[in-house]
Structures are given as C-alpha cells and as structure tokens.
PASEBA-1860 file (N, C-alpha, C; in nm, 3 decimals):
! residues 183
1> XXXXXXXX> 0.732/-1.426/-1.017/0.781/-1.296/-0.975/0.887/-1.314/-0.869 ~ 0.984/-1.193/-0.854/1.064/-1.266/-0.738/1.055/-1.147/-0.647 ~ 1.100/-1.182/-0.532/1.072/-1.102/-0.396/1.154/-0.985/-0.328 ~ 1.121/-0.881/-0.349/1.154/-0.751/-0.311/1.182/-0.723/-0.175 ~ 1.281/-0.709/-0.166/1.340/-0.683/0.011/1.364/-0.517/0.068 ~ 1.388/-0.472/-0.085/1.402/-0.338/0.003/1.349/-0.254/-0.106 ~ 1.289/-0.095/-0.101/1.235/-0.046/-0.155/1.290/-0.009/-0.308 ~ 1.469/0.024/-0.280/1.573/0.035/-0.385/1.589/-0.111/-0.476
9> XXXXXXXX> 1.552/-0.215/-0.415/1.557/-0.349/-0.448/1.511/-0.419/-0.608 ~ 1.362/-0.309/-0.585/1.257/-0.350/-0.724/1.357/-0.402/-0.835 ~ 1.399/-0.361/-0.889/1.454/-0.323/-1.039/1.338/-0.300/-1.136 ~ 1.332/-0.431/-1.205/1.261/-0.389/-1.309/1.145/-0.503/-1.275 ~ 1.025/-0.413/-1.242/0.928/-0.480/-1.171/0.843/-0.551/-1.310 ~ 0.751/-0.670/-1.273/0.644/-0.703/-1.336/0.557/-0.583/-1.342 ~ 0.438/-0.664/-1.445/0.335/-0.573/-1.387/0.283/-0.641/-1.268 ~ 0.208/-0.518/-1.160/0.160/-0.530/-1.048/0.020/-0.553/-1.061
17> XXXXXXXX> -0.035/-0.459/-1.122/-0.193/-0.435/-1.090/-0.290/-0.525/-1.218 ~ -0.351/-0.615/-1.179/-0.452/-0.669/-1.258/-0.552/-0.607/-1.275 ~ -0.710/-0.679/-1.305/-0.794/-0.606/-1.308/-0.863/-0.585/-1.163 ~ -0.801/-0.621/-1.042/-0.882/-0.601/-0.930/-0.780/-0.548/-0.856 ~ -0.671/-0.458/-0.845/-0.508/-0.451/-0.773/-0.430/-0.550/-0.805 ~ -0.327/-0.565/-0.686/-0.233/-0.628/-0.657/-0.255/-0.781/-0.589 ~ -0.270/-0.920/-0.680/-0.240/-1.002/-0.608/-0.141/-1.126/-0.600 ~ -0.118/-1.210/-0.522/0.001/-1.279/-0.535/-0.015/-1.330/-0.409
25> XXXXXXXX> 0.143/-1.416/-0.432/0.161/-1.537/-0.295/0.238/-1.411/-0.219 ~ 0.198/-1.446/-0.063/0.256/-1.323/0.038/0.394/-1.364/0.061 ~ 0.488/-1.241/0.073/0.616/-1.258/0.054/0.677/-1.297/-0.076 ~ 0.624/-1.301/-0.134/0.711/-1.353/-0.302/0.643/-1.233/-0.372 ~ 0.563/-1.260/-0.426/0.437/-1.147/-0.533/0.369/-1.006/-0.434 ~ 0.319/-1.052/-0.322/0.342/-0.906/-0.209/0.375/-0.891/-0.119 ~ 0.452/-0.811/-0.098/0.541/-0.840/0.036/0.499/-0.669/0.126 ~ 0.542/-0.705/0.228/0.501/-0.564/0.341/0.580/-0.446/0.282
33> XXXXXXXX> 0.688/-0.467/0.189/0.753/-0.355/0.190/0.705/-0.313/-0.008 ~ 0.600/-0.418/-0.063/0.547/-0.332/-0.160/0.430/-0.313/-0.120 ~ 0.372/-0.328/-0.016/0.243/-0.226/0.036/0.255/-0.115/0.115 ~ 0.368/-0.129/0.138/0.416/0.025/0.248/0.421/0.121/0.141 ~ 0.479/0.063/-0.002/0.480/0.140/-0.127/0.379/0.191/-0.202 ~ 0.252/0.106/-0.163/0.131/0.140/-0.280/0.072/0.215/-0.146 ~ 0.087/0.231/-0.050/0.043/0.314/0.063/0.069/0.494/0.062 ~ 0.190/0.507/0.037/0.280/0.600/0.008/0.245/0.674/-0.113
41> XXXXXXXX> 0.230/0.578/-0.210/0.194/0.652/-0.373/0.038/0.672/-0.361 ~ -0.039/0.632/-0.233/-0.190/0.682/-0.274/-0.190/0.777/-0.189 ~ -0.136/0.789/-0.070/-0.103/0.917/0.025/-0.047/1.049/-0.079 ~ 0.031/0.982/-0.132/0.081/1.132/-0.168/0.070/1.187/-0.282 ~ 0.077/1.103/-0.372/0.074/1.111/-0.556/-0.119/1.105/-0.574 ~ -0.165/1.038/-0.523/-0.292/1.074/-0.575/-0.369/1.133/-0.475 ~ -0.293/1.233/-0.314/-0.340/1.365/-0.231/-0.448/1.283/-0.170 ~ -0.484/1.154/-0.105/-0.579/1.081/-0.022/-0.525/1.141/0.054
49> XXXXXXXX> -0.627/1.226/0.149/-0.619/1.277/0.282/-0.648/1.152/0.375 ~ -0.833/1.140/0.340/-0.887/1.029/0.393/-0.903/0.909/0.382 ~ -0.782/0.800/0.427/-0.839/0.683/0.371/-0.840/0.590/0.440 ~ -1.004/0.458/0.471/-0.996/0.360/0.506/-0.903/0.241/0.437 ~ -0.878/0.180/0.553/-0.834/0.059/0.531/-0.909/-0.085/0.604 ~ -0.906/-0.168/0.543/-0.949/-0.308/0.572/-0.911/-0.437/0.561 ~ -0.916/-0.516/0.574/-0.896/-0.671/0.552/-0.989/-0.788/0.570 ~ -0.953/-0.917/0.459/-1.036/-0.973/0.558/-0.958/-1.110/0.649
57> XXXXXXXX> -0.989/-1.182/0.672/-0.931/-1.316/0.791/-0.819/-1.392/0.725 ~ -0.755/-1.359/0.610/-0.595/-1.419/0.591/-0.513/-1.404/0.706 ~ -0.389/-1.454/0.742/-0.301/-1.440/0.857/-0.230/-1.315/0.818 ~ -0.232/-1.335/0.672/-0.103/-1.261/0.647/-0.149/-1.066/0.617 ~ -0.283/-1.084/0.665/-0.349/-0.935/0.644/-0.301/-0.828/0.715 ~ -0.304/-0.878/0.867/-0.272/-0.768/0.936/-0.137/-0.711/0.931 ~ -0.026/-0.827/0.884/0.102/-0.718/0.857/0.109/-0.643/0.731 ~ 0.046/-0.733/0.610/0.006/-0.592/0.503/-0.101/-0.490/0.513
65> XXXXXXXX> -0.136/-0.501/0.627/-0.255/-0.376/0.595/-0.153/-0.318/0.761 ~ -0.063/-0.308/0.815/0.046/-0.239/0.911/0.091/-0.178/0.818 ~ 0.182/-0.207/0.705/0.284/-0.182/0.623/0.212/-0.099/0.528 ~ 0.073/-0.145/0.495/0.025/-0.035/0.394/-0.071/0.150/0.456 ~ -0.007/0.083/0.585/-0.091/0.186/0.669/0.048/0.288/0.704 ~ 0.125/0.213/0.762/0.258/0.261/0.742/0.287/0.378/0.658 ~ 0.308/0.353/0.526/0.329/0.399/0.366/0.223/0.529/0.355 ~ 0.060/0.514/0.407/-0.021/0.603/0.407/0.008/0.720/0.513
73> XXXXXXXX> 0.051/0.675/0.647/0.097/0.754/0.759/0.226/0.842/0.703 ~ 0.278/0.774/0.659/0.428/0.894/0.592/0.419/0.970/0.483 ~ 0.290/0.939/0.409/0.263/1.050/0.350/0.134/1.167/0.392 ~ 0.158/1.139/0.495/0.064/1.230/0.587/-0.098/1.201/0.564 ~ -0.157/1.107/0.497/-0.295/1.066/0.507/-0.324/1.028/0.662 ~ -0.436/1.082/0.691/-0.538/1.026/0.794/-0.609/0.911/0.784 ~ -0.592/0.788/0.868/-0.584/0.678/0.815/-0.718/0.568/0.914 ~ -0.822/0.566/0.856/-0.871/0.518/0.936/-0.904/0.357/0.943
81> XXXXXXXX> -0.852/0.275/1.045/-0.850/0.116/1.034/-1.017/0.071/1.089 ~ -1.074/-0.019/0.926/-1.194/-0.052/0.996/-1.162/-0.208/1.000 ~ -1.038/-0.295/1.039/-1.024/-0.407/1.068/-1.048/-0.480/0.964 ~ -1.103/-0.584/0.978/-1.202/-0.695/0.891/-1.354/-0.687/0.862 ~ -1.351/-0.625/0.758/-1.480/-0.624/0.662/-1.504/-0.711/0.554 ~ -1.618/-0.716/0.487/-1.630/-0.757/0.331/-1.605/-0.617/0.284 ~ -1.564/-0.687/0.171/-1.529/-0.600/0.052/-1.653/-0.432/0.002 ~ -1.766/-0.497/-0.020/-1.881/-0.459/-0.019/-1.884/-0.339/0.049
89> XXXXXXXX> -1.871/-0.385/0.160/-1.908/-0.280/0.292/-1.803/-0.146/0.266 ~ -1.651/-0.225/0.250/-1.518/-0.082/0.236/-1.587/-0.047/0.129 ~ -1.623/-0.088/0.044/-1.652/0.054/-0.038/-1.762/0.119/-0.052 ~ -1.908/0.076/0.013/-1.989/0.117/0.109/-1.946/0.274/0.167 ~ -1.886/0.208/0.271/-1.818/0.312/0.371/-1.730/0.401/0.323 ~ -1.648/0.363/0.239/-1.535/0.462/0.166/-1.629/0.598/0.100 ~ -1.711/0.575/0.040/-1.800/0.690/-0.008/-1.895/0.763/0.089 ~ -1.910/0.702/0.189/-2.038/0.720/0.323/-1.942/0.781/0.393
97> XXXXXXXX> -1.814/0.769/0.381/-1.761/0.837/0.529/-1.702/0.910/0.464 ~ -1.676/0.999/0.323/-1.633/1.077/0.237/-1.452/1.084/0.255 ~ -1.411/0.931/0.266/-1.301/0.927/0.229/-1.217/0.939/0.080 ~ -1.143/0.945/0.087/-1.088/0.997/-0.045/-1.055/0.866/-0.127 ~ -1.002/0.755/-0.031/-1.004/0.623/-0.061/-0.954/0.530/0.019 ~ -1.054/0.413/-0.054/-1.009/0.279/0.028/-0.950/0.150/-0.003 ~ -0.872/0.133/0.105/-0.830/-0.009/0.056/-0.866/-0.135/0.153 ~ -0.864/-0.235/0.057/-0.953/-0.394/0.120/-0.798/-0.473/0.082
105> XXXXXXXX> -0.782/-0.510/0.173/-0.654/-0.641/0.176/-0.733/-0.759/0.212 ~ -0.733/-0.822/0.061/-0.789/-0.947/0.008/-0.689/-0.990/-0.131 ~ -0.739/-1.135/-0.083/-0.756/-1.185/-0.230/-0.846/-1.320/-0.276 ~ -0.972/-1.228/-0.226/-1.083/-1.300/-0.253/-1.077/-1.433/-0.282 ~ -1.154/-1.505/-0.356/-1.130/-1.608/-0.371/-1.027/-1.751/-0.392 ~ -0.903/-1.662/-0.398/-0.747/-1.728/-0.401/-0.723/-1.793/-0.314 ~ -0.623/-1.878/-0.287/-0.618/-2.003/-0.168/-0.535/-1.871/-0.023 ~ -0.548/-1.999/0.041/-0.487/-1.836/0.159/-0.400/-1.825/0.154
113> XXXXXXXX> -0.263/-1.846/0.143/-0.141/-1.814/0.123/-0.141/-1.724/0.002 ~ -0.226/-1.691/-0.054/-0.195/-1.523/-0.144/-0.317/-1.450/-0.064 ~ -0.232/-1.289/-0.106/-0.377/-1.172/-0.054/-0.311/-1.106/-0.162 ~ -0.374/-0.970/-0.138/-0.371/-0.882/-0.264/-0.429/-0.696/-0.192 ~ -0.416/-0.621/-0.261/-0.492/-0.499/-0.237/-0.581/-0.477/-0.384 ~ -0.709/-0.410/-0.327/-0.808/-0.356/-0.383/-0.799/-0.207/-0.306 ~ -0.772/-0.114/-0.427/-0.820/0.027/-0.383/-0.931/0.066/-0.460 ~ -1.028/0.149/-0.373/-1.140/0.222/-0.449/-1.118/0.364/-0.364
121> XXXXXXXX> -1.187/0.410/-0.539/-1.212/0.535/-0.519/-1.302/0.589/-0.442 ~ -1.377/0.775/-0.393/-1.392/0.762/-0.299/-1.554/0.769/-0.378 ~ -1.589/0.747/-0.444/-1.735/0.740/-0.542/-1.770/0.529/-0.511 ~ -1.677/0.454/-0.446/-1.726/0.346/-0.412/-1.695/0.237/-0.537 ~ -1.610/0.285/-0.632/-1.570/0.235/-0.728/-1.422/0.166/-0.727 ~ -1.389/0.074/-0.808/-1.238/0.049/-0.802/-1.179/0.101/-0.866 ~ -1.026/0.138/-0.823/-0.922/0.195/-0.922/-0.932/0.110/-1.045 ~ -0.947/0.211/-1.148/-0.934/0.162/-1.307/-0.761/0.089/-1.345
129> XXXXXXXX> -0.774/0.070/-1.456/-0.623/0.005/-1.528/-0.533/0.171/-1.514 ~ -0.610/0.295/-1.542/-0.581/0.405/-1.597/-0.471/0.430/-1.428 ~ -0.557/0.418/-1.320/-0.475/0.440/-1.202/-0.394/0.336/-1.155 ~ -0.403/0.222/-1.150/-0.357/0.071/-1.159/-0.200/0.122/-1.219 ~ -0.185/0.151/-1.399/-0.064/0.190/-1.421/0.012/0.261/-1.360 ~ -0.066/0.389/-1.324/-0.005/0.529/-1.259/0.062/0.481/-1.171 ~ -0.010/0.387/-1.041/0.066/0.329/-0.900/0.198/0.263/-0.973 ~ 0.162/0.204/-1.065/0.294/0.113/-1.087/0.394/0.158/-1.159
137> XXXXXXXX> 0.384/0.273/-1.224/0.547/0.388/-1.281/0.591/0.460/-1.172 ~ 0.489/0.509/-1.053/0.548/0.566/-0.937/0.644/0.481/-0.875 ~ 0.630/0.357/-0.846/0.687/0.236/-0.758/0.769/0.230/-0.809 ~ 0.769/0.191/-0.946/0.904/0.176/-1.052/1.017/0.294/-1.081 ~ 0.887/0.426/-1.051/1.032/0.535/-1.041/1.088/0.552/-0.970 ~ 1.023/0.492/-0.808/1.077/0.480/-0.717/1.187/0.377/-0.677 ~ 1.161/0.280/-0.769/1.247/0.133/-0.753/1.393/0.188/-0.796 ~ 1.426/0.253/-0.869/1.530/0.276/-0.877/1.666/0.350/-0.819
145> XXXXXXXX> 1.547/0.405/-0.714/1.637/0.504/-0.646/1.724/0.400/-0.473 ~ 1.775/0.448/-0.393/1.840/0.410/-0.273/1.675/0.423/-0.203 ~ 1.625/0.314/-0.064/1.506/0.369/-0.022/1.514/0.523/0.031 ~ 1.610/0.549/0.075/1.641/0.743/0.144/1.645/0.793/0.017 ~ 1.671/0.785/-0.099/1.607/0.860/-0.182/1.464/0.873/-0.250 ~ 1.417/0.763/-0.193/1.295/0.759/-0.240/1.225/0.818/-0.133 ~ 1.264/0.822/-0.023/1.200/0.897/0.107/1.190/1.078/0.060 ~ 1.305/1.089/0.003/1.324/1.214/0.064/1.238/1.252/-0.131
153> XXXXXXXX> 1.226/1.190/-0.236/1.159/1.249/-0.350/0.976/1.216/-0.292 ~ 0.945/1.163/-0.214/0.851/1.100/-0.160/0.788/1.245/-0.070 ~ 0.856/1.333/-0.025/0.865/1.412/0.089/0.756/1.514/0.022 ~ 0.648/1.547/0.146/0.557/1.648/0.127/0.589/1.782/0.135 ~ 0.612/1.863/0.007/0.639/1.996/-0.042/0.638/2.016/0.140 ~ 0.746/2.116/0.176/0.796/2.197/0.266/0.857/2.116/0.391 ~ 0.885/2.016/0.381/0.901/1.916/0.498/1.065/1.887/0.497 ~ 1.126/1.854/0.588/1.309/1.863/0.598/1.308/1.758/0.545
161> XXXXXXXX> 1.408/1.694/0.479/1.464/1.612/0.417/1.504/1.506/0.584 ~ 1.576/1.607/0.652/1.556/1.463/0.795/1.451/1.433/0.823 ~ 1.358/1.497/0.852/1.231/1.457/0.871/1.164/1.318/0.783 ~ 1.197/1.348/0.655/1.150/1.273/0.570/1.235/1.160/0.564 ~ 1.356/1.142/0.598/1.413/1.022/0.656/1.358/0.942/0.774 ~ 1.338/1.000/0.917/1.247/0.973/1.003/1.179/0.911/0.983 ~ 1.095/0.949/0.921/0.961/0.870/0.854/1.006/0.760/0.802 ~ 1.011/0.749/0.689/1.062/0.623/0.636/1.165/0.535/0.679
169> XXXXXXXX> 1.242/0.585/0.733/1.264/0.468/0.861/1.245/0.404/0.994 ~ 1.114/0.454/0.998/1.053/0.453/1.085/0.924/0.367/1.042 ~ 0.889/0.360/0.883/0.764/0.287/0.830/0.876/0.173/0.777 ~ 0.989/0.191/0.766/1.063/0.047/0.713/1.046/-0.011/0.840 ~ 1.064/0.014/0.998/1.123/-0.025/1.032/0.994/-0.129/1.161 ~ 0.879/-0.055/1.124/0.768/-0.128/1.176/0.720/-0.272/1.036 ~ 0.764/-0.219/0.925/0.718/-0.321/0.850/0.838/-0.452/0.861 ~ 0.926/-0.380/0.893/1.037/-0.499/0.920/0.971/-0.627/1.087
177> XXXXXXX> 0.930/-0.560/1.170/0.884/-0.594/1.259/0.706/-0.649/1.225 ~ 0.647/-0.631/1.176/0.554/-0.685/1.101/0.546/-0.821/1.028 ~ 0.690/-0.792/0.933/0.686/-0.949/0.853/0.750/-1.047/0.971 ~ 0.814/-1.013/1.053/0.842/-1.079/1.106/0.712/-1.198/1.132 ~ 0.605/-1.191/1.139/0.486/-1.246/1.220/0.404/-1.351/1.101 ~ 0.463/-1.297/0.953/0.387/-1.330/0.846/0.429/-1.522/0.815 ~ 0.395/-1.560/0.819/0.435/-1.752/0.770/0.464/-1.795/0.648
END
C-alpha cells in the first residue's frame, strides 16, 4: 500500500477494512491522517454522539488514537479517552457506558511496528464487512476532493463553512504535530 499524506492525497485507495478494521505498518498502511478520517466518518456519517476510545502499549498508539480523536472531535462526537485497555474490556465498556461506539487502537497480535483500528458497535460487537465498506466509500468519496473540501462536505447540517475549515485545520494540524513523535 502506499502512504497518504494528505486527506485529498488518497486517490484510489486499497481496500482498508479486513475482517477486524484497519491494519497495517504505521505510516505506510495507517497513518494519523487516515485515522483522523475513520474518526470523522464515525462522528458524523454513522451520528456517534458517544464514543470511547482506547489503545493498547504500541508507541505508535497514542498519535493514532490523537488523530482519530481529532477526526471524532470535528465531527462534534463526545469523546471519551479510556487510555490503554484490552480489547475485551472497550467493548465491555462501550455497551456499559451506552456509548454509541468504540474504538481499540491495536493490532493485536502483529509485530509492533503495525497497529490497526477496531470499531464496535454500541451492543459490544464489531463493525461488520457491511459497515467496514460503508467507512471505506466515505474516505474514498472523500479522497477525491481538496482536504477543505472535504471539510466543508464533512460539515454538520447548519454550521459555517469557516467554521468547518477551523476545524479541520485545526485536526490536520494537531495530527501533523502528533506524527511528528511516531518512529
């Protein structure tokens, strides 16, 4: 796969989502600025008000789970960070704390230089292939556009179009400061 720098960048993406999310070597296969993306499309396209987020002890977690928190914050989800968990537990909790959904930044058993996202639903289940696709025609409809256009088609019914620039350059611009940290 090759490595996506800017949101307009994609072109014509792989597929993303296996049978467990998104995983890959960090920075090549996932990078902060396609989790700021799958952040964004669960904030807004599938209306997560409430959603945890997690990780577990990769290096490279805490700037994708910044960047995917990022992506959730600009689409106005309430975002609650439960750090480093098992897997188990986020989705435990994702249904116990009647979030709408959660995500675990892992990639389980893979060497550490890859992670990945796992979203579940808020029933404690994982996103199916059925939602898996959905994330990945949003990204892709999004890939095509300039990132300010994808900000501003991104934008929550009644909100200014500056505003909705703001934002997203404002979630580019912490994820830019993020990878910075990644190895």
């Amino acid at each position: 796969m090759r490595q996506f720098d800017t949101i307009g960048d994609m072109g014509n993406l792989p597929k993303l989502f296996g049978s467990s999310g998104v995983r890959g070597l960090v920075n090549v296969d996932l990078t902060p600025v396609l989790a700021l993306e799958i952040g964004m499309t669960i904030a807004i396209f599938f209306r997560a008000n409430i959603v945890l987020v997690c990780r577990d002890t990769r290096s490279s977690g805490k700037t994708l789970a910044d960047a995917l928190v990022s992506g959730l914050l600009s689409g106005r989800a309430n975002v609650k960070d439960m750090e480093i968990l098992p897997t188990p537990t986020m989705a435990f909790l994702t249904h116990r704390m009647d979030a709408d959904a959660g995500v675990m930044i892992t990639a389980s058993h893979n060497p550490p230089q890859n992670n990945g996202t796992k979203i579940i639903h808020s029933d404690s289940k994982a996103y199916g292939k059925q939602s898996g696709k959905a994330i990945e025609r949003i990204i892709e409809d999004n890939s095509r556009q300039s990132s300010t256009e994808a900000a501003i088609r991104l934008t929550v019914e009644g909100e200014s179009l500056r505003t909705a620039k703001k934002i997203m350059e404002k979630g580019v611009m912490l994820v830019e400061q993020s990878a910075g940290k990644v190895k």
